[in-house]
TIKE-176176 format. One record per residue: y, z, x of N, C-alpha, C in turn; residue in one letter. Coordinates in pm, whole numbers, plus 50000, padded with zeros to 5 digits. Example, Ala and Ser with C-alpha at 12.3 -4.5 7.8 and 13.67 -1.06 7.14 Angstrom:
! residues 2
494315078051319495505078051230496705078051320a;497755070851285498945071451367500035078751290s;
This chain:
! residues 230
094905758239796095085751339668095605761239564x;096885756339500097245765339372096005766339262x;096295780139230095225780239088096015781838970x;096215774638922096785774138746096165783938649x;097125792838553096235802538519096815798938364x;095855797738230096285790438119095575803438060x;096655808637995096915825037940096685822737731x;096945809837715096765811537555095685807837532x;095035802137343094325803737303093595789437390x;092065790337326090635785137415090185777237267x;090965765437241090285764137106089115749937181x;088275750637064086685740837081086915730336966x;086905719936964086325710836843084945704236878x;084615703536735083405694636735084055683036676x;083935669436760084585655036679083665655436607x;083415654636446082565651836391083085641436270x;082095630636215082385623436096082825609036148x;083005597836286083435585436309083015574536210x;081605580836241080395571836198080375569036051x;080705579535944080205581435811081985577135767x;083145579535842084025576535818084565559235781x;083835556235916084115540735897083055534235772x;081425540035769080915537235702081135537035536x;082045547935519082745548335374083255535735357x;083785529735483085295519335430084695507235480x;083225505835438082545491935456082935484535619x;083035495435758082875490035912082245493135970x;082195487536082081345494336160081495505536226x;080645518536270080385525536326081585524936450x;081585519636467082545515636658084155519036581x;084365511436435085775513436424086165526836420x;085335531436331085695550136377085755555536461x;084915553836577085025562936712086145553536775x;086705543136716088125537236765089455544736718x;089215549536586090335557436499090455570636564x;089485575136629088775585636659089345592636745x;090455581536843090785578536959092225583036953x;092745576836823094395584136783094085600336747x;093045605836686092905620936631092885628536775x;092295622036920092305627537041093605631137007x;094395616637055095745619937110096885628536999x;096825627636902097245637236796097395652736835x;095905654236907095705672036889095715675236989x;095695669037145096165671837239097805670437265x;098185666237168100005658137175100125678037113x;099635679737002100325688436936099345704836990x;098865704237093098155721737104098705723337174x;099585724637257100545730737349101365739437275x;102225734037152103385740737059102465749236956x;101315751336931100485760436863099585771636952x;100355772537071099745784237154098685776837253x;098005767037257096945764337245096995759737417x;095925768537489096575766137653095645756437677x;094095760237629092885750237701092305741537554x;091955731737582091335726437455090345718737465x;089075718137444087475713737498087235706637357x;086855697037404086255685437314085195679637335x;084405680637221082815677737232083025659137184x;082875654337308082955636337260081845630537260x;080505636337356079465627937379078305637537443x;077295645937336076155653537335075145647537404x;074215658537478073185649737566072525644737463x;072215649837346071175645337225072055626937195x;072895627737233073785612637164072905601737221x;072055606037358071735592637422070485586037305x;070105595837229069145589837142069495576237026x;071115572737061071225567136955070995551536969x;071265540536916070915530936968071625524137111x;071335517537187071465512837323072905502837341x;073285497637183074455489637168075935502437147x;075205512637055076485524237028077225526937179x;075645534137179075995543237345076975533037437x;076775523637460076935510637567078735512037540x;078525513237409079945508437337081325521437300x;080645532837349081295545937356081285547637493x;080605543237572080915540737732082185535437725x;082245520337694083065514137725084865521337658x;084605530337571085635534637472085905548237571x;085145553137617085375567537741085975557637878x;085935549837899086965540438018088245538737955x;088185531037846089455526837779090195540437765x;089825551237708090805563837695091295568837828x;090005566737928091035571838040091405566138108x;091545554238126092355541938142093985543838113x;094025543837936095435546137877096305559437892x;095045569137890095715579137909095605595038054x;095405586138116095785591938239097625589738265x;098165584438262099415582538294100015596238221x;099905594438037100165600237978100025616037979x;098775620838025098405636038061099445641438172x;099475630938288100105634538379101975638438382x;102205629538278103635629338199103715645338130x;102965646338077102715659737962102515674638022x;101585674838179101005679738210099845688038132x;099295679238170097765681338083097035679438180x;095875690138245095195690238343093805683638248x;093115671938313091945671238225090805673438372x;089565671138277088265679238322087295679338243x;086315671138321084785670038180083835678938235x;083575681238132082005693738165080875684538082x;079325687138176078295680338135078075673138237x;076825668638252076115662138374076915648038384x;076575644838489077105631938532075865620538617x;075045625838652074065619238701073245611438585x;074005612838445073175598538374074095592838320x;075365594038302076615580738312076595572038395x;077415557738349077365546838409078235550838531x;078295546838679078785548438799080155547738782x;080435535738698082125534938667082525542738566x;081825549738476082675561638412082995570738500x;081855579038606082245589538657083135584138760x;083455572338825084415572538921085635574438830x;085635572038698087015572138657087415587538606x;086615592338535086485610738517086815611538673x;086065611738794086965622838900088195615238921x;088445602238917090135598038904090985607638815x;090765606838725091445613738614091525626338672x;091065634938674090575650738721091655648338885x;091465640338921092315642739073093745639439038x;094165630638945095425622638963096535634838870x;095455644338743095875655838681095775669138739x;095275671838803094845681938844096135693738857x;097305683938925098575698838876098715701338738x;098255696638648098865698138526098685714138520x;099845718438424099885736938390100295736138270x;100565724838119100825733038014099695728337962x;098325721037960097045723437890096215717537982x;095195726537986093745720838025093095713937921x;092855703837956091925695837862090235690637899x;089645699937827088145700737895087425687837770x;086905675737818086225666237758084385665937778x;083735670437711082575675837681081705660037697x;081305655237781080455639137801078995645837867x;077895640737790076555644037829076905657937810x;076655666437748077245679437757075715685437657x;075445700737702074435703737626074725718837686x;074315730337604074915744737633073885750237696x;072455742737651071605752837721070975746537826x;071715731137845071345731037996072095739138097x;073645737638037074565745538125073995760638138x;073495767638038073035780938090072215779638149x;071135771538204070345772938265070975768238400x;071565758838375072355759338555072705772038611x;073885779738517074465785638577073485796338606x;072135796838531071305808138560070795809338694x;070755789838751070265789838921071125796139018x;072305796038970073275793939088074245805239064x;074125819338968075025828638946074205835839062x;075175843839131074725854039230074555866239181x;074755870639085074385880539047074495882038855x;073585886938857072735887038716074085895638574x;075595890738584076225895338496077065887138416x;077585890638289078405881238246079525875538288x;080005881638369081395878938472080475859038515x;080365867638584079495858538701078805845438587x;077935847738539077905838238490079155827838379x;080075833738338081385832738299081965825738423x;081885826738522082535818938620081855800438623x;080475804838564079845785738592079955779238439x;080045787038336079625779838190081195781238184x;082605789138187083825784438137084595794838097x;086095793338030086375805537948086105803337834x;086115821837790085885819737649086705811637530x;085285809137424086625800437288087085810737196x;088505816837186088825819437025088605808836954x;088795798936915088715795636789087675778436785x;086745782136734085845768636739086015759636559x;086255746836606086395740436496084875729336456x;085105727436369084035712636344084255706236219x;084765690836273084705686436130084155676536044x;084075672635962083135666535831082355675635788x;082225687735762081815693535662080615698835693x;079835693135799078565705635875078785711235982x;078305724335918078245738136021077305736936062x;077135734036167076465740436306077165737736442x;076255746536543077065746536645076605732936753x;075365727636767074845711836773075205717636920x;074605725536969074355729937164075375728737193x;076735735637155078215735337218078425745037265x;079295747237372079675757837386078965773837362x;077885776337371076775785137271077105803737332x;077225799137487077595811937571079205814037563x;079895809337530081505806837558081785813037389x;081165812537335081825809037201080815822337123x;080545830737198079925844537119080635852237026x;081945852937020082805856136961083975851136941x;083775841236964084485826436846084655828836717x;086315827336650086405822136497085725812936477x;085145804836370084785795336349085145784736214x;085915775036216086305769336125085275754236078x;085345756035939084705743835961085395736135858x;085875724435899086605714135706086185702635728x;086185699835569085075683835551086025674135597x;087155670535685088195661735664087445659735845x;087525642335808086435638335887087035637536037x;086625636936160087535635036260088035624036233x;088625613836198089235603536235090325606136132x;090805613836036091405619335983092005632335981x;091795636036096092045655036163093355647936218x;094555656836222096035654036280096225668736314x;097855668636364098545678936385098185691436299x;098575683436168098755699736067097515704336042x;096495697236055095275705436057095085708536153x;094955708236290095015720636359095615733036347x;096985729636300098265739136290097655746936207x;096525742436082096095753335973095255763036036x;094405754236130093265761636189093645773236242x;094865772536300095285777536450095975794336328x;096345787136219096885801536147095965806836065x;094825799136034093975808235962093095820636084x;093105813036229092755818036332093665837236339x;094985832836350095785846336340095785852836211x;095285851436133094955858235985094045867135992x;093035861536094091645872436144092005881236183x;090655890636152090965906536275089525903036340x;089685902036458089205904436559088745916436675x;087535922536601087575936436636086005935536742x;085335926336794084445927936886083335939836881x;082645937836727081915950736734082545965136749x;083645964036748084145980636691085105979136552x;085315985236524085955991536400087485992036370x;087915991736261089235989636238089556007336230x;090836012336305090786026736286091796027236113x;091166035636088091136043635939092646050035959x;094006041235852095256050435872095106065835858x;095746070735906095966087235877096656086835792x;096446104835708097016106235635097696117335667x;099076114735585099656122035615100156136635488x;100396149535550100086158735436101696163435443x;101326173835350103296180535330103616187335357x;
């Protein structure tokens, strides 16, 4: 089997804001995580031409199952419909997709359609697209804690993912809400109040340059110019 090797940036979003979005504009809850649905295809249409090789999206937290039994039911049905429409489309683009997060408490017909998707993309080589469903960071570290063979970051880096440069989240709260927690140790981190269902192209595009504005020095030091004498 070929291995595809995706050499640019590792950016993370947090979808944040459906809920409070639609709720501003007197709808329901559901219409936002419907709007929610064009901001996907927006920022996967446009991270390829901003460097952007892998791109992981937090759509559905293990903490989400707490919410009521009609939402959940109804963001099921909205995780079929997306990959329903857009499997054709990834495969056109080459966009390899791929969900991380348990699967043993999704409905039977989501996960048959996630490994559809994942098989029918799987050549894709100009973005990985990692979709975050049931997803929680410190269950994943604790998986990978069963099953790493040996006790290093490599190794465990092989079961939790690659690393993120640049982690986003939007509507306006910072935190990291069990994402990505091991992946993302030295992550930029952006955060803007502009709600997901209102995130497009050019706000990534900002992200992605306030991202190269950074210095990125990993616990060492910027070296001190020399000077020069006469």
């Amino acid at each position: 089997m070929k291995i595809t090797m995706f050499n640019g940036l590792h950016v993370a979003i947090i979808m944040d804001g459906n809920g409070r979005w639609a709720n501003a504009r007197g709808l329901p809850r559901l219409a936002g995580h419907r709007v929610g649905v064009e901001s996907v295809r927006r920022v996967v249409e446009a991270a390829p031409g901003l460097g952007i090789s892998v791109l992981t999206l937090y759509a559905f937290s293990a903490d989400n199952w707490r919410r009521p039994m009609r939402e959940v039911a109804a963001l099921m049905r909205l995780l079929r419909l997306y990959l329903a429409q857009e499997t054709s489309r990834c495969i056109a683009n080459g966009v390899r997709f791929e969900a991380i997060g348990r699967r043993d408490r999704l409905p039977a017909s989501v996960v048959r359609m996630i490994e559809e998707t994942e098989r029918r993309t799987a050549s894709g080589a100009k973005l990985r697209l990692r979709l975050a469903i049931d997803y929680s960071a410190r269950h994943a570290i604790m998986e990978a804690a069963s099953q790493a063979q040996a006790a290093t970051a490599e190794e465990w880096s092989k079961h939790l993912g690659p690393e993120v440069d640049l982690l986003l989240r939007t509507s306006g709260e910072q935190r990291l809400s069990d994402f990505l927690l091991w992946e993302s140790a030295y992550a930029e981190i952006v955060f803007t109040p502009r709600m997901w269902p209102e995130f497009g192209a050019d706000d990534l595009a900002a992200a992605v340059a306030e991202f190269h504005q950074r210095e990125r020095r990993f616990g060492a030091i910027t070296a001190a110019p020399s000077l020069r004498t006469a």
